[in-house]
C-alpha positions, 0 to 999 in steps of 0.5 A: 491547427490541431483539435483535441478530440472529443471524450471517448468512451475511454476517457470517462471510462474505469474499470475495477483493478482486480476480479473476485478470482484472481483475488482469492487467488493471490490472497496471503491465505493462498500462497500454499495452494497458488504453489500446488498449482504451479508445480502441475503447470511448469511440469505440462508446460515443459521446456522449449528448444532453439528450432534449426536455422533459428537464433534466440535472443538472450540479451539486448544492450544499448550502447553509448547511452547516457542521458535516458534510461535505457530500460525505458527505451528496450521496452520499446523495442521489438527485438526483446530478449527471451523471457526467463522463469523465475528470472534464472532460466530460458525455454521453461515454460516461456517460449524463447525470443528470435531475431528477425533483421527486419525488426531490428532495422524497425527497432533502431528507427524507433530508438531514435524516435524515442530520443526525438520524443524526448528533446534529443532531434540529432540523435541517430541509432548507429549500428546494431551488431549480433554476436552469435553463439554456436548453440543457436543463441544471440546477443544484440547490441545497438550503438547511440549517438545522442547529441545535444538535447534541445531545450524549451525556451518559451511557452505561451498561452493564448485565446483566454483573454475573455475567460473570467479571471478564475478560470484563465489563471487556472489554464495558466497554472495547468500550461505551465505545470510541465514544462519548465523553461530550461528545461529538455523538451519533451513532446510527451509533456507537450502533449500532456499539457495540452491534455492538462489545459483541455482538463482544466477547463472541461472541470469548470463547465467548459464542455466544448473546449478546444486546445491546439498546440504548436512547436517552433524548434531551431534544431541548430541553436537546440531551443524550442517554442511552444505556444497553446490556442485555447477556443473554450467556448460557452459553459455548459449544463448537463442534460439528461442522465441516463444508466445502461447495463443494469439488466436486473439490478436496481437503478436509484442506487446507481443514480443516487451514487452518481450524483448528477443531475439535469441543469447542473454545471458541465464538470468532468471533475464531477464524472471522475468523482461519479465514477469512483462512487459507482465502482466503490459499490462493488457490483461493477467491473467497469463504469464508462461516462460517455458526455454527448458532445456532437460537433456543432455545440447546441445553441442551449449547451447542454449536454446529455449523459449516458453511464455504461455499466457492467456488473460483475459477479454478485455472489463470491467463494473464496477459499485458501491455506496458508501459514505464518512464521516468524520470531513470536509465533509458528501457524498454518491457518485456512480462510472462508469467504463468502461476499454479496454485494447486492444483499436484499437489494440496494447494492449492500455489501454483506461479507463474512470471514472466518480464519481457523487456525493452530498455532505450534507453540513454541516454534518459531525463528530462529530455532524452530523447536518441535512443537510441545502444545497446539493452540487452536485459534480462530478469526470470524468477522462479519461486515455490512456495508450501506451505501448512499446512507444520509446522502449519496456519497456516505457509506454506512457500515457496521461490523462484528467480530469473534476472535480467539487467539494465544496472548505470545508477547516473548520468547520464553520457553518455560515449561511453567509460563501459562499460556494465555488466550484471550476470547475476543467480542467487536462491534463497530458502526460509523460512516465514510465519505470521500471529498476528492482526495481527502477521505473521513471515516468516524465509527464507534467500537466496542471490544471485550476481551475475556482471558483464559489460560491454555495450559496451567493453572486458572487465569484469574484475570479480569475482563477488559471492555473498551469503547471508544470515538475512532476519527480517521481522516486521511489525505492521498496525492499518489499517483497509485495506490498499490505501487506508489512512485510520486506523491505523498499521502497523510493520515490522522487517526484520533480516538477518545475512548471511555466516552458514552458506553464507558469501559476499562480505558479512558484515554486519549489516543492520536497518531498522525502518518506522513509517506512521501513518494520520490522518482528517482527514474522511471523505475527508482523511487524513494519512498519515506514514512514518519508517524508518532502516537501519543497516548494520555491515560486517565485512570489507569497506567499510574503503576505503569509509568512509576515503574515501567523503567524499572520494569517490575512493581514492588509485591503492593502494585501487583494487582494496578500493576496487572491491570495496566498491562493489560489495558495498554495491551489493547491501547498502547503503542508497540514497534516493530514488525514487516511495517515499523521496524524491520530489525525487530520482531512484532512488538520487539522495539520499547519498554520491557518488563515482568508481567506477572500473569505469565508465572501466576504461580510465583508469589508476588513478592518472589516475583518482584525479587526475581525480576528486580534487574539488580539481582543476580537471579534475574532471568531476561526470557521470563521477565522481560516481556513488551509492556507497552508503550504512551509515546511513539515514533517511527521513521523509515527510508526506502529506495525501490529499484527494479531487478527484472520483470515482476521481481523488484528489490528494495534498499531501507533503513527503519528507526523507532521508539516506544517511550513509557512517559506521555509526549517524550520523543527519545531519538538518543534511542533511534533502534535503527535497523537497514537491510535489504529485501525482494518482491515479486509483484501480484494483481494484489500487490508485491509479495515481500521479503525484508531481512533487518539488520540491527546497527551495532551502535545505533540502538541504544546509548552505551550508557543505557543497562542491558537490562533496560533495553532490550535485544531480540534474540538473534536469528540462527544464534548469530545475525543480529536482525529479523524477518519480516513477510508481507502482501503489499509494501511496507508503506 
């Protein structure tokens, strides 16, 4: 009989993903310095050659493989191929890989333990043959034969009769999630169930729970039985709880984040929840629970708890450069951090970032014309976060900001268009709290934006302050944040603004957002977005909804038409970018118009007839601007596949529309772009480059006027499509 060992220190053990230096390092802001840093270290490292009586090894193929992915099973295996920098060459910077015979031999011993792990009992790895080259390098190929796989038949669970009815369905539930009758046996999810059972019984209070797990398998007719002996045992309670590590930190934030406390039932469900609200602090590496589980079981069946901790560094300087460039806008910008994760103790996190920058107007994609102007701009945030604010899983925080920025919505170069600017104050407080999976954050924002003009003559607009109620709920079941392969994940994001403290905007804003996550394989994965928003003005955005398919406003509705736009600037919706539309630039897909304070030095009325889309003096680059839109829809399909090492790639197609009208969902206007794009993966997540491609016929009805609809510029005068950069994956 098999017993399941006892929790170790790895199994209630996490450690945090990612060290404040390799943060800064990978950062987006960094990407100019990490590559000053590289070029110094290729040049030291230099290149490798075969040494004499040697044979590096280029590549390792298997053959006669069918039923499993042979990725899977190469990296198994001793025998790899040399490693290649920047995945084109062999001997620079890595040092090769050699054959040895004797690892071989190993190698296709274990390639038939792989396929016997995986169902297939009478596979055998046949021959192994090197074809060498006369420079000293090899190739290697090893030949399958696979045979017939053998499949489960039967899987039973016993010893759960005494159990409470609750709690025996659910071991039931948890032995049968893996393995389905019919299905290939394999000892990997044999064990994993057993793990699962095991689980699901600890989570209920079963502390000493014991599963063994026995396989009948008749090779020759290619079945197997699997049965699984539960002993649980008596349900437990937790003891005495106590934190090691601290050294000068304080202890009741710990405590209070932990949340457990002496005669509470036995869950290792509630570990887990422990020790992410430990780590969610920010002053830890690394959180081990380690229950005290000693081999005869107490005749009270309580147990004791030690928390081992490992606090990282308190305080933290963060530093970098990088740069922007895509179709709206060209800048090189720096970035300034400095983060205390235990300010005035108490374990408060204080962070303050600021992001100066300038921007070369009006370079950009495609063109990339010389610069004529030189905007400075700057992002300064500071973020205060209080954790154990109520109670014990509730994090309080509060933030503000001061931005100013250059308002760049097209594509004109009209020496006479003023450049706007706008000066920008944020203040937001609110709270969020985890419940296992399903994450709230309520907070309440406040943000004036005063505009200004760059060049040209005085802005005479008006302010914009707007408050508003934020809800973000969402929902996770992936099985990792960053590289996402199975799950889904949802979210819901209502806002209700011009409440207490009033403001420009009173409206009503929701936008929920589904992601599901497919494997195709162990290393192809299909991955789909679909989101809409709608917005529900009141009281302003009449002049916007009577002429938004017009795109300009008779000379009357100047000023309500001017103070629409730019509310909607702040609350509309918009389309298009590295996470919506990837065939479109920011902001590229939806209503377009003439927005009058780009040339306030035209009149009203020579305004309106300029922009009229009837006449024949109607110039799309001044009076075709993104306006701004109250309904929305996106939707996006990707397949994620590997290329080599860190380097993967991705196939999508993305579709989306901005509609001016409340709750109208138009798919006759789909602006359907697919294309392709690589990512090299980072501590961070991947580096990302996607190019879009426009569908000829799949934009807009033909029946639609040009001047309706607008088409981006094309990159380089020619490729219907965009740009589209970014840190992580689109979703």
């Amino acid at each position: 009989m098999m017993r399941r060992a006892r929790p170790t220190p790895s199994m209630f053990s996490r450690r945090s993903l990612l060290p404040p230096a390799f943060a800064a390092f990978f950062a987006p802001s960094a990407s100019l310095a990490s590559a000053s840093l590289l070029a110094p270290a290729v040049a030291l490292a230099g290149c490798y050659s075969v040494p004499t009586g040697r044979t590096a090894v280029d590549s390792v193929v298997l053959e006669g493989t069918s039923q499993l992915d042979d990725r899977d099973i190469l990296e198994a295996l001793a025998t790899t191929p040399s490693p290649k920098f920047l995945n084109l060459w062999s001997g620079v910077l890595f040092d090769y890989s050699f054959y040895d015979r004797f690892a071989l031999k190993a190698d296709m011993a274990r390639v038939e333990r792989f396929y016997r792990a995986r169902g297939f009992y009478q596979a055998h790895a046949r021959v192994a043959r090197l074809e060498s080259t006369s420079d000293g390098h090899a190739s290697v190929a090893i030949d399958v034969e696979e045979g017939a796989p053998v499949l489960l038949r039967s899987a039973t669970l016993r010893g759960t009769e005494a159990l409470p009815k609750d709690d025996a369905d659910a071991a039931t539930a948890a032995s049968t999630l893996l393995l389905k009758k019919g299905a290939k046996f394999d000892e990997d999810e044999f064990t994993a169930t057993q793990d699962a059972i095991v689980h699901t019984l600890t989570d209920r209070g079963y502390a000493y729970a014991r599963v063994s797990r026995v396989a009948n398998v008749d090779i020759a007719n290619h079945v197997a039985d699997a049965r699984f002996d539960v002993a649980a045992g008596d349900k437990a309670t937790l003891g005495t709880i106590t934190i090691d590590g601290l050294a000068n930190l304080p202890e009741a934030p710990v405590r209070r984040a932990l949340d457990l406390k002496p005669g509470e039932p036995y869950s290792t469900a509630a570990f887990a929840s422990a020790q992410q609200a430990v780590l969610d602090l920010g002053v830890f590496s690394s959180v081990e629970i380690r229950p005290d589980l000693p081999e005869t079981p107490p005749a009270n069946h309580v147990v004791n708890v030690v928390v081992k901790v490992e606090a990282t560094a308190l305080h933290s300087v963060q530093l970098g450069i990088g740069a922007e460039v895509d179709m709206i806008k060209t800048d090189i910008h720096a970035i300034a951090q400095w983060e205390s994760k235990n300010l005035f103790g108490g374990m408060r996190n204080f962070t303050v970032r600021d992001k100066p920058g300038v921007v070369f107007y009006p370079t950009r994609l495609p063109d990339f014309k010389p610069p004529t102007h030189y905007l400075p701009e700057n992002r300064l945030r500071a973020d205060l976060r209080q954790p154990g604010f109520f109670e014990a899983r509730t994090t309080g925080r509060i933030r503000a900001e001061y931005n100013i920025y250059p308002l760049l919505l097209g594509t004109s170069d009209d020496e006479s268009t003023t450049l706007l600017g706008y000066h920008e104050l944020i203040a937001a407080a609110g709270v969020e709290r985890p419940f296992g999976r399903l994450f709230v954050n309520p907070n309440y924002n406040i943000q004036a934006n005063f505009p200004f003009a760059f060049t040209g003559p005085k802005t005479e607009l008006k302010s914009v302050l707007v408050s508003y109620l934020d809800l973000l709920t969402s929902v996770d079941f992936r099985d990792d944040k960053i590289h996402p392969r199975k799950g889904f994940f949802a979210s819901f994001d209502f806002q209700l603004a011009g409440g207490v403290l009033g403001g420009d905007a009173k409206d009503i804003r929701i936008q929920p957002d589904v992601r599901a996550y497919i494997p195709l394989s162990k290393r192809w994965t299909i991955a789909a977005r679909a989101s809409v928003g709608f917005l529900f003005p009141e009281g302003y955005g009449d002049s916007y909804s009577r002429n938004a398919a017009s795109g300009v406003p008779p000379a009357s509705e100047n000023d309500s038409w001017i103070r629409d736009l730019q509310i909607l600037f702040f609350r509309g919706f918009y389309s298009g970018g590295s996470t919506g539309n990837r065939g479109y630039p920011l902001r590229g897909v939806g209503p377009h118009g003439a927005v009058p304070f780009f040339n306030p030095d035209v009149a009203a009325q020579q305004f309106a007839s300029d922009c009229d889309r009837k006449s024949a003096d109607f110039d799309t680059a001044r009076c075709l601007y993104p306006l701004g839109g109250l309904s929305l829809w996106e939707a996006s399909l990707e397949v994620r596949f590997p290329i080599s090492g860190p380097l993967t790639g991705a196939g999508f197609c993305d579709a989306s529309d901005v509609s001016p009208k409340t709750v109208s969902i138009r798919f006759d206007r789909p602006h359907l772009s697919c294309g392709l794009g690589i990512r090299y993966d980072t501590p961070v997540g991947p580096v990302r480059l996607d190019i879009g491609y426009r569908i000829p016929g799949a934009q807009f009805p033909s029946s639609i006027s040009s001047r309706e609809e607008v088409e981006p510029p094309r990159l380089f005068g020619f490729f219907p499509g965009a740009v589209a950069f970014g840190i992580g994956e689109a979703y």
